[in-house]
C-alpha positions as CSV (number, residue, x, y, z in Angstrom):
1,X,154.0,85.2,13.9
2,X,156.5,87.1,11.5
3,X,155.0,91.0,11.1
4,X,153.9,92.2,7.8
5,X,157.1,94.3,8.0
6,X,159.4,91.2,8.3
7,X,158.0,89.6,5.2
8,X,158.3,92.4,2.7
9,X,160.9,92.9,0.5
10,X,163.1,95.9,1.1
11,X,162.6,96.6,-2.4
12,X,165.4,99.5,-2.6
13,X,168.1,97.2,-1.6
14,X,167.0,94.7,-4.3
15,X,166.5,96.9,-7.2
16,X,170.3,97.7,-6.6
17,X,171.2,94.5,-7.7
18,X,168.4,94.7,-10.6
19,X,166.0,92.7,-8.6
20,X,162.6,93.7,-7.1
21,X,159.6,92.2,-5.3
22,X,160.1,89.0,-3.9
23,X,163.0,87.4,-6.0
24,X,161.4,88.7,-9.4
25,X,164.2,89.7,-11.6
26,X,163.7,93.6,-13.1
27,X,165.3,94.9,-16.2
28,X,167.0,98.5,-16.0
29,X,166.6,100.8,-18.9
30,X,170.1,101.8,-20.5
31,X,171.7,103.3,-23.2
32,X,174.6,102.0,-25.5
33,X,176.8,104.8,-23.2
34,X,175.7,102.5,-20.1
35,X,176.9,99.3,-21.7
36,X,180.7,100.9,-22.2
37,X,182.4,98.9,-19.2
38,X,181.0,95.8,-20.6
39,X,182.4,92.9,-23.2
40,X,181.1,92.4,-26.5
41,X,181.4,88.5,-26.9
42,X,180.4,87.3,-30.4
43,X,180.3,84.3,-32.5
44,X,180.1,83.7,-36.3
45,X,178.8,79.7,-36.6
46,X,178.4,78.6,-40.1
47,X,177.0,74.9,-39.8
48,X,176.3,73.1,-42.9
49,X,175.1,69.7,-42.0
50,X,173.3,66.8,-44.4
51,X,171.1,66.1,-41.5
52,X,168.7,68.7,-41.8
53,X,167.9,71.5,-44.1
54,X,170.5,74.3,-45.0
55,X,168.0,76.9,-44.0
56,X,167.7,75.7,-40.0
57,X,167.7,79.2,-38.2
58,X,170.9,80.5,-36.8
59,X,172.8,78.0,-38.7
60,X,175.1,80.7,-40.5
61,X,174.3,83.1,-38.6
62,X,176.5,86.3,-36.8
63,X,176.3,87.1,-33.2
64,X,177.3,90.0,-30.7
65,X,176.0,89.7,-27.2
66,X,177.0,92.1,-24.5
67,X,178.2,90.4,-21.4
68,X,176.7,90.5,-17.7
69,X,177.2,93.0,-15.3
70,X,175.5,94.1,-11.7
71,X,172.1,95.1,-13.1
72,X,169.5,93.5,-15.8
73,X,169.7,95.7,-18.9
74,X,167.6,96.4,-21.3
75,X,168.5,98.7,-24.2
76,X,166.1,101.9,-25.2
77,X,165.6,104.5,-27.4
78,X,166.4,104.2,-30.8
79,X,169.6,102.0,-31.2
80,X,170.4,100.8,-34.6
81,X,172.9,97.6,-35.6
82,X,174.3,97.0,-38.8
83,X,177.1,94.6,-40.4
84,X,178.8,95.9,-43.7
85,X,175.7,98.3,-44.1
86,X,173.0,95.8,-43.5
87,X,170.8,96.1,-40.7
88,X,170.8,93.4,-37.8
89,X,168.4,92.2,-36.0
90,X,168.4,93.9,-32.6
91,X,167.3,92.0,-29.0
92,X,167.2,94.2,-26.2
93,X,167.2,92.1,-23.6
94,X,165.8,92.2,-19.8
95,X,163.9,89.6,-19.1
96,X,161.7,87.8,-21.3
97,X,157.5,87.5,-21.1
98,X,157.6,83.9,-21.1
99,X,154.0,83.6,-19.7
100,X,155.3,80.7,-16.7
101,X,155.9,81.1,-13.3
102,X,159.0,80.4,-11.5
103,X,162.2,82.7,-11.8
104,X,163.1,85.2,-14.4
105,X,166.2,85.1,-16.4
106,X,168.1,88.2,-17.8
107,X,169.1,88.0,-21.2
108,X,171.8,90.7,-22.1
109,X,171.6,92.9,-24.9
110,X,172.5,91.2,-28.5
111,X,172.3,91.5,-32.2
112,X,172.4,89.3,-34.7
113,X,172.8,88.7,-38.3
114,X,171.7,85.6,-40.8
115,X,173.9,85.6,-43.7
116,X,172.9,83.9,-47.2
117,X,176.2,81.3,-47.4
118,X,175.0,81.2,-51.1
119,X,175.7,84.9,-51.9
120,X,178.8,84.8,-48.8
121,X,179.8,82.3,-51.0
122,X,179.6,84.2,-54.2
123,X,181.4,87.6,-52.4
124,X,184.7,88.0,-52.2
125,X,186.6,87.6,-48.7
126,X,186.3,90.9,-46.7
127,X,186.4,92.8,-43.1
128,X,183.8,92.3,-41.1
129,X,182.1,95.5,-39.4
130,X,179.3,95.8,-37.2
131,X,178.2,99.3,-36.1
132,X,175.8,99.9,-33.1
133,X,174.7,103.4,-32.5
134,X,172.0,105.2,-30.1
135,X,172.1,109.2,-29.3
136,X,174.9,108.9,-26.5
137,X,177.2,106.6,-27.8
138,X,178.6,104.4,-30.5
139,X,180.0,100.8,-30.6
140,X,182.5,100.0,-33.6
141,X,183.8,96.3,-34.2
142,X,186.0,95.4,-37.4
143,X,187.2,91.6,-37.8
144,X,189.9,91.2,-40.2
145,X,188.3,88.6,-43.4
146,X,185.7,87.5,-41.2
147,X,182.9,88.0,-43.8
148,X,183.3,85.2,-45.7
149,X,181.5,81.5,-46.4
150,X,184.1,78.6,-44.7
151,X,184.6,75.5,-46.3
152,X,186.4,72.4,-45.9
153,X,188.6,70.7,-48.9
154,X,189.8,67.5,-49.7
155,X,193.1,67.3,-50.5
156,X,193.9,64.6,-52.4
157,X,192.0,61.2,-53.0
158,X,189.2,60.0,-54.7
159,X,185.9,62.8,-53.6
160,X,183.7,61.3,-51.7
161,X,185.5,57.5,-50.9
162,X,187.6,57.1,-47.7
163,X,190.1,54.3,-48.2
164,X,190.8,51.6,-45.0
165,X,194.2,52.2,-43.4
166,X,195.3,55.1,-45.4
167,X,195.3,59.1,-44.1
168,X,192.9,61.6,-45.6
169,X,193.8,65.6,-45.5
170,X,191.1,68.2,-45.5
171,X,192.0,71.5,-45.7
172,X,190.6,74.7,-44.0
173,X,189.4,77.6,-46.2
174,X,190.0,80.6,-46.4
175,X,193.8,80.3,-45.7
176,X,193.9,83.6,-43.7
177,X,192.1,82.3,-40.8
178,X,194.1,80.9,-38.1
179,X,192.1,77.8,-36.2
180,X,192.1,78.2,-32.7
181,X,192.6,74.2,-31.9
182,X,192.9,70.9,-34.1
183,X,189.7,70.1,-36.7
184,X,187.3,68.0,-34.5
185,X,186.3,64.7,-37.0
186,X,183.9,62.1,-36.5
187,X,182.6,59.4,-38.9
188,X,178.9,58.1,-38.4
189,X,177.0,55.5,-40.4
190,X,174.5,57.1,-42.9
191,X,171.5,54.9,-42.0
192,X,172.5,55.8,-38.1
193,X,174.0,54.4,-35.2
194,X,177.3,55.5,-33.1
195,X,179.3,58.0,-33.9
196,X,182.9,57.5,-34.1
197,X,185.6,60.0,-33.1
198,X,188.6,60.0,-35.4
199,X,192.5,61.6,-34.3
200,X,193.6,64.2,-36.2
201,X,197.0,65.7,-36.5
202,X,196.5,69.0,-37.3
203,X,199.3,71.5,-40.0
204,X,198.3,74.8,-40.2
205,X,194.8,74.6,-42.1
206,X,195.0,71.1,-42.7
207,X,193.4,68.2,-41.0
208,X,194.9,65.0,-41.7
209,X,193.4,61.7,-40.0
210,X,194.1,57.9,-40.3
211,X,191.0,55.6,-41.1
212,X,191.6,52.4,-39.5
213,X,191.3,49.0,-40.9
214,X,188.7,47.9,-38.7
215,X,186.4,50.3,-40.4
216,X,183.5,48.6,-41.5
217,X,182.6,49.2,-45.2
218,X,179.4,51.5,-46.4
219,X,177.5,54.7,-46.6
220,X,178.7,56.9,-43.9
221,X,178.7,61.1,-42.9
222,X,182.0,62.7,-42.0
223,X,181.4,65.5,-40.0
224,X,184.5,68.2,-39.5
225,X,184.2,71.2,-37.1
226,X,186.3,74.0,-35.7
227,X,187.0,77.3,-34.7
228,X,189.5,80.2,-36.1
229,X,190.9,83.0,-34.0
230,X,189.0,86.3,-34.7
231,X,191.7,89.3,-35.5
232,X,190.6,92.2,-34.1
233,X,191.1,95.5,-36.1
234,X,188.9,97.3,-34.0
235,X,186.9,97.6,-30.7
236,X,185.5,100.8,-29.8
237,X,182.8,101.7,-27.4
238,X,182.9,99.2,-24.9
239,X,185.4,97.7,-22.7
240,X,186.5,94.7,-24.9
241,X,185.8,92.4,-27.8
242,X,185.9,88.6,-27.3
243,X,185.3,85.7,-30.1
244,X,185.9,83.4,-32.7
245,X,184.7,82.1,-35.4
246,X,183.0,78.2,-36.1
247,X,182.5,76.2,-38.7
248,X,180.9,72.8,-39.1
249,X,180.4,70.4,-42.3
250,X,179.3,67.1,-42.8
251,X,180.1,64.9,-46.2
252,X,178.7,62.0,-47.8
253,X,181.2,59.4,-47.9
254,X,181.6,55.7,-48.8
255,X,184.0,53.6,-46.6
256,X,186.0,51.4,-49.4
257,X,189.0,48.6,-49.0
């Protein structure tokens, strides 16, 4: 029969590798000074889809997460986030009270930021800057016109109809962005069913795609996605600065002859 000895966890050994007790996951205390070898990875996702409401959390919505590293951190003391002046909301990470059993998870350190696309909308194109600061250390991250609301345009055509067998062009806004890969576009039937990819040859900012005559007429969603290439002005404070930025729009269209 195993000794009591044999079936404790050598609890020193574990808590190196920000684990304790018997596989239970333990969260470090750190400072923005102990996060300085790590990657700030981030996201700005602006979504604006028919299919639900505009205000769906985190559908426009700017995130900075710190990435993984040998322990569980969790951020302390009195660490403040903001983006262009205005406070973000700050998660600390470590591991969450979920009140079930089973295996913790560590979540990293992150911040984020909703925007209003109405009033991003309304602002003029400008750098984006999020500031994180705590008593021993400082992170700095400028994005070259990254604050700004994303749209896609029609370029040509008759708004809102999409004509069999000829090529449609939407265009990518603001111009300065740089997409990182072609415009993703799909076409599904308003009063549901499959969704239907469609090829796009890409030029710059603009999407151009071919409706086929085999489209069946009626009511349908066009949904186009994508992601620009963040420039990075400036990344101080931690070890490097990762990201891009997405957008997603759907638009009411009528499939005609």
């Amino acid at each position: 029969m195993p000794s009591a000895s044999s079936l404790r966890c050598v609890v020193g050994a574990l808590a190196a590798l920000g684990l304790a007790g018997c596989g239970r996951t333990v969260a470090e205390s750190v400072t923005l000074a102990d996060l300085k070898d790590r990657t700030l990875r981030f996201t700005l996702t602006d979504v604006d889809s028919l299919e639900r409401e505009t205000s769906t959390v985190g559908a426009h919505r700017f995130t900075a997460i710190f990435s993984a590293g040998d322990i569980c951190a969790r951020l302390t003391g009195n660490v403040t986030a903001t983006l262009n002046g205005q406070p973000m909301q700050l998660a600390p990470g470590g591991v969450p009270d979920t009140g079930v059993g089973g295996r913790e998870v560590c979540e990293p350190p992150r911040v984020t930021f909703d925007f209003d696309p109405g009033q991003w909308n309304e602002e003029p194109t400008e750098d984006l800057r999020v500031i994180l600061q705590d008593d021993t250390h400082s992170v700095v991250l400028v994005l070259e016109n990254a604050k700004a609301k994303r749209h896609f345009l029609r370029s040509g055509g008759t708004a809102g109809t999409l004509r069999r067998g000829q090529t449609h062009t939407y265009v990518w806004l603001p111009e300065t962005d740089t997409l990182a890969a072609p415009v993703q576009a799909s076409l599904f039937p308003a009063s549901g069913g499959a969704e239907a990819a469609l090829e796009v040859q890409q030029d710059g900012n603009a999407a151009r795609f071919l409706l086929r005559d085999t489209t069946v007429e009626g009511a349908y969603y066009l949904r186009l996605s994508g992601t620009a290439n963040a420039q990075v002005l400036t990344c101080e404070g931690v070890a490097g600065c990762q990201g891009g930025l997405f957008h997603s729009e759907d638009f009411a269209v009528s499939v005609t002859p």
